[in-house]
C-alpha positions in Angstrom: -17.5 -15.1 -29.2 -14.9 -12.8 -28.8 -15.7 -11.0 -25.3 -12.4 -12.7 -24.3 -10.6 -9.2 -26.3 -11.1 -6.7 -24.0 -8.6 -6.8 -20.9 -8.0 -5.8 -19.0 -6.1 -4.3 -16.9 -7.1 -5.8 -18.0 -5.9 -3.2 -18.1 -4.6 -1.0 -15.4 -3.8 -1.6 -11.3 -5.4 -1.6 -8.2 -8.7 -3.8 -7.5 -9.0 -6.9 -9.9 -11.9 -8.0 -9.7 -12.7 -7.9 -13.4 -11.4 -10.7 -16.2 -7.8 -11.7 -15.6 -6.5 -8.8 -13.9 -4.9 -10.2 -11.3 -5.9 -8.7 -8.1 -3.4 -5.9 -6.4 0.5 -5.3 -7.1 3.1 -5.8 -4.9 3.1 -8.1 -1.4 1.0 -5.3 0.5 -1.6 -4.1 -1.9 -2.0 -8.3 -3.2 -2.5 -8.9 0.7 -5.3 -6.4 0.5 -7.3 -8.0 -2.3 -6.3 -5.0 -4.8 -7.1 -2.6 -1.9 -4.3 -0.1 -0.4 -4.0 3.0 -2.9 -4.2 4.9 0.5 -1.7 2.8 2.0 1.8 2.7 2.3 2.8 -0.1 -0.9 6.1 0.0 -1.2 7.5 0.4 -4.8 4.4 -1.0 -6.3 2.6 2.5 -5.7 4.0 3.5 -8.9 0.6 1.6 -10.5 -1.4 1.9 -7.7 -1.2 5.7 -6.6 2.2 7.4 -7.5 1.6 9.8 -4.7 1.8 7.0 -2.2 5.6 6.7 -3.2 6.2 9.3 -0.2 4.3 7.1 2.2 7.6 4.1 1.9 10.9 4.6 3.9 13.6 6.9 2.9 15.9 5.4 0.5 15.8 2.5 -2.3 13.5 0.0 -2.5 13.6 -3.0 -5.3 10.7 -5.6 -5.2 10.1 -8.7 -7.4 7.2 -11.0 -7.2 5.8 -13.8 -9.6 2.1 -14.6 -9.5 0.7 -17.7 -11.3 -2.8 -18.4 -11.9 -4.3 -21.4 -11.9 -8.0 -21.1 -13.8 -10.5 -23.8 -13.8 -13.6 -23.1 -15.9 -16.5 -24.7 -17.4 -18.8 -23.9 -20.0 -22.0 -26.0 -20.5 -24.3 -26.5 -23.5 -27.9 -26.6 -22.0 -29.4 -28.0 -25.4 -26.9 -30.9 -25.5 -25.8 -31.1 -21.5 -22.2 -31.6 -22.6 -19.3 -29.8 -20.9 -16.2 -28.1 -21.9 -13.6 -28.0 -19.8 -10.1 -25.5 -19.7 -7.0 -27.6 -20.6 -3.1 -26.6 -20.8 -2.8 -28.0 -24.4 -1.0 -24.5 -26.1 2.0 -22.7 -25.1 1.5 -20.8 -21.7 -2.4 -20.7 -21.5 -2.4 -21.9 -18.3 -1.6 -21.7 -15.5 0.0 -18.0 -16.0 3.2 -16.7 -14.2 2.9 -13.0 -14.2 6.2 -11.6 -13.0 6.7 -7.8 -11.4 10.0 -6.1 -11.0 9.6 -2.4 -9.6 12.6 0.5 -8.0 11.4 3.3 -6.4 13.6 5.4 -4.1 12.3 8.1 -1.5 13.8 11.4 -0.6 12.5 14.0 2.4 10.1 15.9 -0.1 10.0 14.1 -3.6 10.0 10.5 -4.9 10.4 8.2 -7.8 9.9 4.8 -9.1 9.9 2.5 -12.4 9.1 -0.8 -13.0 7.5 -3.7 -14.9 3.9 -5.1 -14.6 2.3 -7.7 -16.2 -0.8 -6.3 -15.5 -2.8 -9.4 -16.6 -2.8 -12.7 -18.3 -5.4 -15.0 -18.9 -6.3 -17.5 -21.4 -8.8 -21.1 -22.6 -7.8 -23.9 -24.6 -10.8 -26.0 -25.0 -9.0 -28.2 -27.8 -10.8 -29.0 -31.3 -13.6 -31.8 -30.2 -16.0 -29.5 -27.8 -19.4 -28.2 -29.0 -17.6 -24.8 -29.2 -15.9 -26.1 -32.5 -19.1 -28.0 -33.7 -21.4 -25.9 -35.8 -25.6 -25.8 -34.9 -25.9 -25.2 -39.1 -25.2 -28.9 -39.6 -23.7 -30.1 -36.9 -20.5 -29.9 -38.4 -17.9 -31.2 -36.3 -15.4 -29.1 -37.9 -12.0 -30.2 -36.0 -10.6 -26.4 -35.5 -9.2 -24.8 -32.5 -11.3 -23.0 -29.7 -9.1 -21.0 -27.7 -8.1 -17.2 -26.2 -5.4 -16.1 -24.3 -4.9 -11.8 -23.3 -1.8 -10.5 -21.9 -0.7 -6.8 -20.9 2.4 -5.1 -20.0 2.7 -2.0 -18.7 6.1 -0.2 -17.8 5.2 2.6 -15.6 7.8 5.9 -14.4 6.5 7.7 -11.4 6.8 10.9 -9.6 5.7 12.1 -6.6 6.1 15.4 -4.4 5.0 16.5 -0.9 2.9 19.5 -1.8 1.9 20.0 2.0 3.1 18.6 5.2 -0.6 16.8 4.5 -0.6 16.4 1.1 1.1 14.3 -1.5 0.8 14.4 -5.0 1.9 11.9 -7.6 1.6 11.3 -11.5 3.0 8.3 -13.7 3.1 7.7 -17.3 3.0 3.6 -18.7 4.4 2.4 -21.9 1.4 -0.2 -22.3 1.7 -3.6 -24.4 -1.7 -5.3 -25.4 -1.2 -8.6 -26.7 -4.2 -11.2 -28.1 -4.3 -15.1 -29.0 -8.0 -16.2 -30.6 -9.4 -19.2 -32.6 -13.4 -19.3 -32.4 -15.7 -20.2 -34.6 -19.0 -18.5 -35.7 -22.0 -20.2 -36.7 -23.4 -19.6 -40.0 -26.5 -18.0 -38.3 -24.3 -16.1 -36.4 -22.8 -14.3 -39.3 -26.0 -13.4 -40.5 -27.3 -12.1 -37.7 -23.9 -9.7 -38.2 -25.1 -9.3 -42.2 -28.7 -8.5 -41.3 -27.5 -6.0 -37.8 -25.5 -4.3 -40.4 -23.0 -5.0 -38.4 -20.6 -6.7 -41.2 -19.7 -6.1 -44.6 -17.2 -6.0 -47.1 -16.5 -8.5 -50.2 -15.5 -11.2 -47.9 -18.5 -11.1 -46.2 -20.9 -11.2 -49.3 -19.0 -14.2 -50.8 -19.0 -16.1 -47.6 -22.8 -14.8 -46.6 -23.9 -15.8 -50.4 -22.5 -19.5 -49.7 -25.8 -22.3 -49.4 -24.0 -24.5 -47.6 -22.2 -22.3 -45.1 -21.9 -24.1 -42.0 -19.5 -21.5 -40.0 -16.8 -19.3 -40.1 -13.6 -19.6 -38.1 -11.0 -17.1 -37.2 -7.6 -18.2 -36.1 -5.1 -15.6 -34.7 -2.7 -17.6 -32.7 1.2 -16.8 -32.0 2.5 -19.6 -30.0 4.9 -17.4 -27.9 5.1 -17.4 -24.2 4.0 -13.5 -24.3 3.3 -11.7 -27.6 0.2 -12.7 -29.5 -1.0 -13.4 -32.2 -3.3 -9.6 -32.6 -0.9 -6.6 -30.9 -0.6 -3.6 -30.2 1.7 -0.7 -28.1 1.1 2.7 -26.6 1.1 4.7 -23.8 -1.2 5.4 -20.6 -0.6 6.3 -17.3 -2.5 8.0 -14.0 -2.6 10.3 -11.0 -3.2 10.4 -7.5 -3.4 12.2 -4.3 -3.3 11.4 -0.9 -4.3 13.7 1.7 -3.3 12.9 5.5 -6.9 13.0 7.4 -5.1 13.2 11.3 -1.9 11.0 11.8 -3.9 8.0 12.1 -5.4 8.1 8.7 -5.1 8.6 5.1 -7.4 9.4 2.5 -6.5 8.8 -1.2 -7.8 9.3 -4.5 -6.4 8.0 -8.4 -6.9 8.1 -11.4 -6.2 6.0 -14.4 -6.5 7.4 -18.0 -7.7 5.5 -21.2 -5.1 4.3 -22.5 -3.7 5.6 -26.3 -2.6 1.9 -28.1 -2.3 1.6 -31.7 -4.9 -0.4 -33.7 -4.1 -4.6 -32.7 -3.0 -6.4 -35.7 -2.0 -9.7 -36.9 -1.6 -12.5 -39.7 -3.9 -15.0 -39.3 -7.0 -17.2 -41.1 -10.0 -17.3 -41.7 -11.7 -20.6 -42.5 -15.3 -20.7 -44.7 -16.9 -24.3 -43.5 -20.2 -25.9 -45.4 -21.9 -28.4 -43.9 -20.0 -31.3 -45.9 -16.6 -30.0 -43.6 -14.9 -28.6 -46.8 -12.5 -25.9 -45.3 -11.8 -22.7 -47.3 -8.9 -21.2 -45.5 -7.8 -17.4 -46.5 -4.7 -15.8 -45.0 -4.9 -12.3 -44.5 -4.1 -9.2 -41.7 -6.5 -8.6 -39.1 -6.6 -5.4 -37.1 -8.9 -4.8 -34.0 -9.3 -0.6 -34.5 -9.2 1.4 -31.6 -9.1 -1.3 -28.5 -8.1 0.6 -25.7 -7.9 -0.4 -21.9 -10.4 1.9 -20.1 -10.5 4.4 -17.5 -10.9 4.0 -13.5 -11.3 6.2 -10.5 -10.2 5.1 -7.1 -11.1 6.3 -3.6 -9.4 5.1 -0.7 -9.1 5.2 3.1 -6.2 3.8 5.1 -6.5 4.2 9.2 -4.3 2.4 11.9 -6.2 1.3 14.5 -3.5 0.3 16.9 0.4 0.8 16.2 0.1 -2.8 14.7 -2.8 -3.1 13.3 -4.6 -1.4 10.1 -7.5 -1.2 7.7 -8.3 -0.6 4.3 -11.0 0.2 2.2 -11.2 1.1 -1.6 -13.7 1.5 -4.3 -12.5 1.3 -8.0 -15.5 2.6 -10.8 -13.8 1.5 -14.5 -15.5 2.6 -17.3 -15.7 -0.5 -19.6 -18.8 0.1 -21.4 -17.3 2.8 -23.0 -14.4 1.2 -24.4 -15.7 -2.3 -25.4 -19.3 -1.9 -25.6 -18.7 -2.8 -29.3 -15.3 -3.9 -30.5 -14.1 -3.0 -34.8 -12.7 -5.6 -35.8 -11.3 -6.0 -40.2 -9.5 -8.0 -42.2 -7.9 -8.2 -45.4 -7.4 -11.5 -47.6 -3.6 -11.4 -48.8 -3.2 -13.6 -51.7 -4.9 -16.6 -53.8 -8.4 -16.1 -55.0 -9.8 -13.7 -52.5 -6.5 -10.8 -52.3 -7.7 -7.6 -51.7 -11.3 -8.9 -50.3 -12.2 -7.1 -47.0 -14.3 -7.9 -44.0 -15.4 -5.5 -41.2 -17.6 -6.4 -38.3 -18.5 -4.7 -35.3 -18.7 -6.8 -32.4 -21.2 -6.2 -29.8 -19.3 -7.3 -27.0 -21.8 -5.9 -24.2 -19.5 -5.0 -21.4 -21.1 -3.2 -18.2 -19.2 -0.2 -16.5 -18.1 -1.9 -12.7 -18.0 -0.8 -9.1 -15.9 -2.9 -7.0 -14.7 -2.5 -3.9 -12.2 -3.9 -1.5 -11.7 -4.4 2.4 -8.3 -5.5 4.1 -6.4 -5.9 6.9 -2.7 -5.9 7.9 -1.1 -6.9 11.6 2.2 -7.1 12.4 2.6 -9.8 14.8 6.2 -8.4 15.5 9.4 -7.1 14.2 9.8 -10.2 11.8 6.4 -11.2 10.9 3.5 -9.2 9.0 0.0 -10.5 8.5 -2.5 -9.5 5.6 -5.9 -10.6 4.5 -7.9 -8.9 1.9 -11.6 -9.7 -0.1 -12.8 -7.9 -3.2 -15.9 -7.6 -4.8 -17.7 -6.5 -8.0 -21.4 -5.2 -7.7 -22.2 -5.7 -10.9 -21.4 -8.4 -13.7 -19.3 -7.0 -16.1 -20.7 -8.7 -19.5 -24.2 -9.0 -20.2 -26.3 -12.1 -20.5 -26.6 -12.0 -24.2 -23.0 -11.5 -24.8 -21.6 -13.8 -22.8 -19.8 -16.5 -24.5 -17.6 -19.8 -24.0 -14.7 -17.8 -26.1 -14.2 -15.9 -22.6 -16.2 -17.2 -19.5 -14.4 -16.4 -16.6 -16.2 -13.1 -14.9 -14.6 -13.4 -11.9 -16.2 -11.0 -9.5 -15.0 -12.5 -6.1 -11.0 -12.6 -4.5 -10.2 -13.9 -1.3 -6.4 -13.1 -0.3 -4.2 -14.0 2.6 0.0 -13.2 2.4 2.7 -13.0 5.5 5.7 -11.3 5.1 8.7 -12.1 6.8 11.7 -9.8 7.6 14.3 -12.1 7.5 16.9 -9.5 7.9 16.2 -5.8 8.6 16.3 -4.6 5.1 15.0 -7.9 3.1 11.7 -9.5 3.1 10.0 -12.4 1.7 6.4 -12.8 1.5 4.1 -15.8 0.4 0.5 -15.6 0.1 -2.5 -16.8 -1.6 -6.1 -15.6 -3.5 -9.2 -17.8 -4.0 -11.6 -16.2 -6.3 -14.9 -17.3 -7.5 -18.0 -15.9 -9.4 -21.7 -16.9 -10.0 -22.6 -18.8 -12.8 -23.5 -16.9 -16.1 -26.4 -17.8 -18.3 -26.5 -16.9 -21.9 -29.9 -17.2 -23.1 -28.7 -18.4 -26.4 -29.7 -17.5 -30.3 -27.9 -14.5 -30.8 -24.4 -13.3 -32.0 -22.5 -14.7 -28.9 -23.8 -18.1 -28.8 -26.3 -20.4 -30.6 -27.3 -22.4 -28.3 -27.8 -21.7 -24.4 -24.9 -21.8 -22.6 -24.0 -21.3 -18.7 -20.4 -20.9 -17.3 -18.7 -20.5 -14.3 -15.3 -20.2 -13.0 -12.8 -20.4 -10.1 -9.1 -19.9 -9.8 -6.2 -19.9 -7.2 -3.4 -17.9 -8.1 -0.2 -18.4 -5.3 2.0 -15.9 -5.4 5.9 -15.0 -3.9 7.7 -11.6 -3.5 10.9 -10.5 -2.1 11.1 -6.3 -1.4 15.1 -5.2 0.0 15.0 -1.6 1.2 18.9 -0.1 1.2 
C-alpha cells in the first residue's frame, strides 16, 4: 500500500512521465512535453541541463510559472465491483498548484542561474467509507482515513561555461526537500505475509502479529499543511550536462542527474491495531522511512531548426528507479503508554521498474509576437509492477499531451498559457499479496493548465 512514497521527481527535471512529476519546467521545455534539454529553455535550464544556460540571450532573465494539476482516478475492487473515487476532502490534495520562480543571467562565455522548483506534487483522498478502509479479515468497516499526498522541492544553483566555440558545459547543485502525507490500512493477512517474508519484525510486530482477532493495521502520518508533510526529509542533489553544437542547425545534448543524498524521512504519527469487533488500539510514536532517496537519470537530446521558425525536439530520459525503491525501510518507535520503547521495522516491497521515456516536440513562431509549442511524452515501460500496485498510489501516468503559446507582449516580457492531457492504461493487480487483498484495477487521467511570464532585461 504504500507505492505512493517514492517520487519523484518525483524527483528530478526534464521528461515526466512517471508519478506526479509534472512534465517539463519552464514555458519552452513544458511546451515540449518534458523534451528540450538540447534546446534553448530559458532560465529553467538550470534543472534541465545547466549547460543550456549559454543557449538564452545575453543578459537577465526572471521567469515565474504556476502549474496546477487536476487528477481524476479510480480504483476498483474486482471481488466486490465497487469503486473509489479521488476527492478534495484534505488540505491541498488536489488539485495541486506547483509554483516555479528561476533567474539566470548570460554573459559572452559563462552563465548562471538559481531558482525554485516544485518538482512534483501529487496526492489521493479517498475519505474513510471505501473498501480501501474496510478490512477482508472481517469485513471490518473500520472508519479510518485512506489517503497520500508527495511533494518535492528542489532549489537548484547553476553554472555553465563555453568550453569550445561548439561546446558548452554546465553543472548545478539542488538543495532537495522530500515531503510525505499517508494513512492506509493493512489487512491482517497482509501483515503476515510481512511476518512470514521476514520482511517485519520488532516487539510491535510480535504483539500485534500474536493478536486472534487482528483485523488490520493502520498507519496514519498526516500534517495538514499546504506543503510539508507529515514524514520529511532534506538534502542535496544536483546534475550535469553538455551540449555540443552538431552544425549551426543542430544541437546535441546530454545530462545527468545524480541520486540524490536526503536524510532518513521522519515523522509523529499512529499506528492503529483493529480486531474484527472495530476496537481501535492507537499507539503514537516516530516513524522514519531510512534511506529514500530520489533516483538517478540520464538524458540524451537532439534539437535541429528546420526552417528559421520552425524546430524539433527529441529526448530520451532512462531513471533508475528500481534501484532506489525496489524495496522501501520503513520503522517506527511507540513513544509512550503501554507500548514505549516497542519497535516495528518492515521492508516494503514496493516493486518499481527502471523507465525509458521519451519525448517529441515542436515549436513555430508564427511571428515576432506569437510562439507556438506542442509536445507528447511517453514511458515504454510501466513503472510499478502488477503485484505491487496498490489503491494507496494508482496513478502511473505514462502518457502527456501538451500544447502552450507564448506571447511577446512587449520586447522583453512574455506571457505564455498552455495545457497537458495525460492518460495511462489501466493497471491490474492480481490481488492476495502484500499490496492488495483483493484484485484491484486502476486507472487515471489528469489535466494540469498551466501560466508563465519570462522578462529578459
Amino acid at each position: 500500500m504504500l507505492a505512493f512514497f517514492a517520487l519523484a521527481s518525483i524527483s528530478g527535471a526534464t521528461t515526466a512521465v512517471e508519478l506526479g512529476r509534472i512534465e517539463g519546467f519552464g514555458p519552452v521545455s513544458r511546451g515540449f512535453a518534458g523534451g528540450g534539454v538540447a534546446h534553448a529553455t530559458g532560465a529553467a535550464a538550470i534543472i534541465l541541463n545547466p549547460a543550456e544556460l549559454l543557449s538564452n540571450k545575453r543578459g537577465h532573465e526572471f521567469m515565474v510559472q504556476v502549474s496546477e494539476i487536476q487528477a481524476t482516478i479510480d480504483v476498483r475492487n474486482k471481488q466486490s465491483h465497487e469503486n473509489v473515487h479521488t476527492a478534495n476532502l484534505g488540505n491541498n490534495r488536489g488539485p495541486y498548484d506547483l509554483p516555479e520562480i528561476a533567474y539566470s543571467y548570460r554573459a559572452d562565455k559563462w552563465a548562471f542561474g538559481i531558482g525554485i522548483f516544485a518538482a512534483a506534487g501529487f496526492g489521493i483522498e479517498y475519505g474513510r467509507d471505501s473498501f480501501l478502509s474496510t478490512t477482508t479479515t472481517g469485513n471490518v468497516a473500520t472508519g479510518l482515513e485512506v489517503s497520500g499526498r508527495l511533494t518535492a522541492l528542489r532549489i537548484p544553483i547553476a553554472l555553465a561555461w563555453q568550453a569550445t566555440p561548439a561546446l558548452r558545459l554546465g553543472a548545478a547543485l539542488d538543495i532537495v526537500n522530500l515531503g510525505i502525507n499517508i494513512a492506509t490500512l493493512y489487512d491482517a493477512k497482509q501483515v503476515r505475509m510481512l511476518m512470514q517474508q521476514d520482511r517485519a519484525s520488532g516487539g510491535l510486530v510480535s504483539v500485534v502479529g500474536a493478536l486472534p482477532t487482528l483485523a488490520g493495521v493502520h498507519l496514519n502520518f498526516i500534517k495538514d499543511h499546504p506543503i510539508s508533510g507529515g514524514l520529511s526529509g532534506w538534502g542535496i542533489g544536483g546534475r550535469v550536462g553538455a551540449s555540443w553544437q552538431i552544425q549551426t542547425e543542430t544541437t546535441l545534448s546530454l545530462a545527468y542527474e545524480f541520486e540524490t543524498q536526503l536524510s532518513d524521512l521522519r515523522g509523529k504519527g499512529q499506528l492503529t491495531a483493529v480486531d474484527i469487533l472495530n476496537n481501535h488500539i492507537p499507539v503514537n510514536g516516530q516513524g522514519r522511512f531510512n534511506d529514500m532517496q530520489l533516483p538517478a537519470a540520464f538524458v540524451l537530446g537532439v534539437s535541429h531548426k528546420v526552417k528559421p521558425n520552425l524546430s524539433v525536439v527529441a529526448d530520451m530520459r532512462r531513471t533508475f528507479w528500481k534501484h532506489m525503491l525496489g524495496d522501501a525501510r520503513f520503522s517506527y518507535q511507540a513513544e509512550g503508554g503501554l507500548f514505549d520503547g516497542q519497535t516495528l521495522n518492515a521492508i516494503l516491497p514496493l516493486g518499481f521498474n527502471n523507465i525509458t521515456s521519451v519525448s517529441l516536440g515542436a515549436e513555430w513562431s508564427a511571428n515576432d509576437s506569437w510562439i507556438f509549442r506542442s509536445g507528447i511524452s511517453h514511458a515504454i515501460q510501466q513503472l510499478v509492477k502488477d503485484e505491487n500496485f496498490s489503491g494507496t498510489f494508482p496513478t502511473l501516468t505514462r502518457n502527456h499531451f501538451v500544447i502552450n503559446a507564448s506571447y511577446r507582449f512587449q520586447p522583453q516580457h512574455e506571457l505564455t498559457l498552455g495545457c497537458t492531457y495525460a492518460w495511462t492504461p489501466a493497471v491490474t493487480n492480481p490481488g492476495n499479496n502484500i499490496s492488495s487483498i483483493p484484485p484491484i484495477k486502476g486507472r487515471n487521467y489528469q489535466i494540469t493548465p498551466v501560466i508563465s511570464y519570462r522578462i529578459g532585461f
